[in-house]
N, C-alpha and C positions, 0 to 999 in steps of 0.2 A: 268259058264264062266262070270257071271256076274262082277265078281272083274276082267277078265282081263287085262282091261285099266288100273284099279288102279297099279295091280303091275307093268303093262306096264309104265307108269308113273314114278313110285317109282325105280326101276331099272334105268332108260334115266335119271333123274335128282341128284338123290343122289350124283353122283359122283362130278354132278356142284354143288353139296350145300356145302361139303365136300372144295372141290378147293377154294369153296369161303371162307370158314373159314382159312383155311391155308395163302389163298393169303392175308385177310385182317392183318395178321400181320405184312406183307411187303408193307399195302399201303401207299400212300404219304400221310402223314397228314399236311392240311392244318393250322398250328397252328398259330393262328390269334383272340388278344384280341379285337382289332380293327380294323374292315376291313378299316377305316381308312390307317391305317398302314402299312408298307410295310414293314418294318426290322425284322418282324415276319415271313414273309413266305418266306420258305426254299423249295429247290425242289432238292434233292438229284440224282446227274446224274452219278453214279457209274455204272461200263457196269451191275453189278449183279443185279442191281436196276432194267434197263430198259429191262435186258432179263426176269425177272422175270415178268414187266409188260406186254410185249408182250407175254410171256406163259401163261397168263391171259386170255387174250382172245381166244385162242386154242379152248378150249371146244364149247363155241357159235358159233364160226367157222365151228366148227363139225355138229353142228345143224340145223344151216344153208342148208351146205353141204348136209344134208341128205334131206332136206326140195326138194334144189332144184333135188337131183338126182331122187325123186319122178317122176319128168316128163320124166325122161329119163330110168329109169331100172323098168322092167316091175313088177318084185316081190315086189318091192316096193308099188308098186300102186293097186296090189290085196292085201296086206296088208292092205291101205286104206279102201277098198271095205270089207274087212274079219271084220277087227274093225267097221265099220260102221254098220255092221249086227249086232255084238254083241250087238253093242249100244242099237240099234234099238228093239231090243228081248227082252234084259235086262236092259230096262232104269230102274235106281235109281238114274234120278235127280229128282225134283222137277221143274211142269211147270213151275212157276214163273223163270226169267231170273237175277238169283242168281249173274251170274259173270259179271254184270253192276256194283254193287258194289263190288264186292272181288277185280275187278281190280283197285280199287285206294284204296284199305283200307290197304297195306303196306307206302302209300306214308303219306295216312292221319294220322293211327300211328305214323309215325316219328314226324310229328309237335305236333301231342295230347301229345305223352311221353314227348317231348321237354316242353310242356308249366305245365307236373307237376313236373319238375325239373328232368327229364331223359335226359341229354345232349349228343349230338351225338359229332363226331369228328369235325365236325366243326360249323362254324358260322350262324346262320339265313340265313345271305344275302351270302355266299359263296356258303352255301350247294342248296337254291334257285336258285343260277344262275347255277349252275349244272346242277340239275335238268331242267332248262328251257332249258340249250344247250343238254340236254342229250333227252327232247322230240323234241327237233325243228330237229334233226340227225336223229329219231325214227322217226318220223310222215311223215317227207320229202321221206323216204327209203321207207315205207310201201305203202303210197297210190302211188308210182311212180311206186311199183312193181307191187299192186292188179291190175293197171289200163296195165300194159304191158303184164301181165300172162294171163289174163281175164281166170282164172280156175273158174268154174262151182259152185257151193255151192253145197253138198248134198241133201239142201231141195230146191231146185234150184232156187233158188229166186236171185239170179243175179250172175256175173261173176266177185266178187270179193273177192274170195275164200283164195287166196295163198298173202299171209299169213295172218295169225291171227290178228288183230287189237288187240282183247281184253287181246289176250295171252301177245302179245306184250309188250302190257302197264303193263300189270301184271306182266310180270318178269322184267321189267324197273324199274316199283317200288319196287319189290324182293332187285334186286339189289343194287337200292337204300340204301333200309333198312339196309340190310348188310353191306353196305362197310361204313353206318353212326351208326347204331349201334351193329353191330358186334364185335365191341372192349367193348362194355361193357358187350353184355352176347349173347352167340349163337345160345339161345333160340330165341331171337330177328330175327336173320339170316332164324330160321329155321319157323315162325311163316311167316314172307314176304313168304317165297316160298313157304309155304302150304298153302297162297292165291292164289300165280301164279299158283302152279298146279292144283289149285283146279277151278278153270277159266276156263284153256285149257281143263280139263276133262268136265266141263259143254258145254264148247262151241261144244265139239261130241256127248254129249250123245244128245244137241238139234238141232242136224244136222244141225248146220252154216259152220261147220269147218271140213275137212278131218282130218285124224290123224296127217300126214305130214305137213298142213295150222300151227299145232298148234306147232310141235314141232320147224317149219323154224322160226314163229311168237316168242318164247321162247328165240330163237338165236338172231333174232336184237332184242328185249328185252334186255336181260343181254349185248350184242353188244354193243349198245347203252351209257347204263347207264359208265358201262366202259369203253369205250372211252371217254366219259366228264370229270372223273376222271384222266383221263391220261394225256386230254389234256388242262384242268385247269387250273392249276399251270403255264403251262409255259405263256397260254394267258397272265393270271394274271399278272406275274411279267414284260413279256414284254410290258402290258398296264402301269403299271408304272413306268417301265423305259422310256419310251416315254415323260410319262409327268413330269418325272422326268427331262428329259434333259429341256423339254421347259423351266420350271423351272428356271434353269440353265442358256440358252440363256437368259432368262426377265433380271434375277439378274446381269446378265454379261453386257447387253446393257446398263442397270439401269444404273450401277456401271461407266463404261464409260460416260454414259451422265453427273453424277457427279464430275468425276475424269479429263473429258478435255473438259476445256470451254475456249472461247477467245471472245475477244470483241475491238470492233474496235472505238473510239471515236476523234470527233475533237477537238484540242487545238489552244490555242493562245501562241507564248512566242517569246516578243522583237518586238513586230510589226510585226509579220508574224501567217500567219495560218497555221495549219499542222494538220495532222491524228497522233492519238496515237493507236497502234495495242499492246493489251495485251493479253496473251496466257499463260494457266495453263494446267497441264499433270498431 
């Protein structure tokens, strides 16, 4: 029984690694030579477009879903308890704490490929700001839950079990990788998530994490990252339509200041004083 988390594993996520390759040929690509620039990015709002992005997120959902019915349907949670034995009988991790690093090394491949001329879909500073709204979504969700759930840890060393942290970030950055470099080969796709699973499997066999902590923690994981995705483009263009207008008003006020001037000056003519009043439009 030793392998049975691994197939346990390999069975739950295939099917999202699978989705994600599919889905990455319908995602929005932000095509942008200069982020400068704005008449570059296109955000296609066809209804096919945006059901396809909300069936996107389905699966995570799922993940989720199962994470939290853990606390409520009892066969779930002697599941937990069943995996955890196994773990525990048949450990094949290694002591050292392996998924400290595996969890950012799909994120750090994207920039290392990036900088030997492997270019993802999008731009340095596009795909960065992603990335930062896609952990600031991920980080706020996680520690707001660990701290309201207070579930127990295996090796019980504190009460903030549900959900995974590590797993989290791991499929964040999975997700990452995939939807930036998934368009170029799906080996790339399938290398990001054979970090993230190979994380959440560390994180049971070293009894941090219930089986359930890792799969909910998987869910906002990929959650996460895909939502940033989603909701990028439109930040984006509405942040430069914004400033787009001010733009707009300066040059408008400008143009007036230039366009109507008047001036009021005194004259003499015949022996008399007088105001001369001139006015341009």
């Amino acid at each position: 029984m030793k392998f049975f988390i691994y197939i346990l594993f390999i069975l739950s996520f295939t099917s999202i690694n699978v989705f994600a390759q599919t889905g990455n040929k319908d995602t929005t690509r932000i095509n942008i030579v200069d982020t400068l620039k704005k008449d570059l990015l296109t955000v296609p709002d066809t209804v096919q477009h945006l059901r396809s992005k909300f069936a996107s997120l389905i699966p995570p959902a799922a993940l989720i879903s199962y994470g939290v019915a853990s606390f409520y349907v009892r066969p779930l949670r002697r599941l937990d308890h069943y995996v955890y034995k196994e773990a525990n009988e048949h450990n094949i991790a290694t002591r050292a704490s392996l998924e400290d690093y595996f969890q950012n090394a799909p994120v750090i491949l994207v920039y290392g490929l990036n900088l030997v001329g492997v270019h993802g879909k999008n731009t340095f500073i596009d795909r960065t700001l992603i990335f930062v709204m896609s952990q600031g979504m991920l980080q706020l969700t996680l520690n707001t839950i660990k701290h309201s759930t207070q579930r127990l840890r295996p090796n019980e060393g504190d009460r903030l079990s549900f959900p995974s942290g590590h797993t989290g970030n791991a499929f964040a950055g999975a997700e990452f990788m995939a939807q930036e470099l998934g368009g170029v080969s799906p080996y790339y796709s399938a290398l990001g998530y054979a970090f993230a699973t190979t994380t959440g499997v560390f994180r049971i066999y070293h009894q941090d994490h219930w089986l359930s902590d890792v799969i909910a923690g998987a869910g906002f994981g990929i959650l996460a990252t895909k939502g940033a995705y989603l909701l990028y483009p439109y930040l984006r263009n509405a942040l430069f339509k914004a400033k787009e207008n001010e733009k707009t008003k300066a040059s408008e006020i400008k143009r007036k200041e230039k366009t109507n001037s008047s001036l009021l000056m005194p004259s003499y003519q015949n022996g008399a004083l007088g105001l001369t009043f001139v006015a341009s439009f």
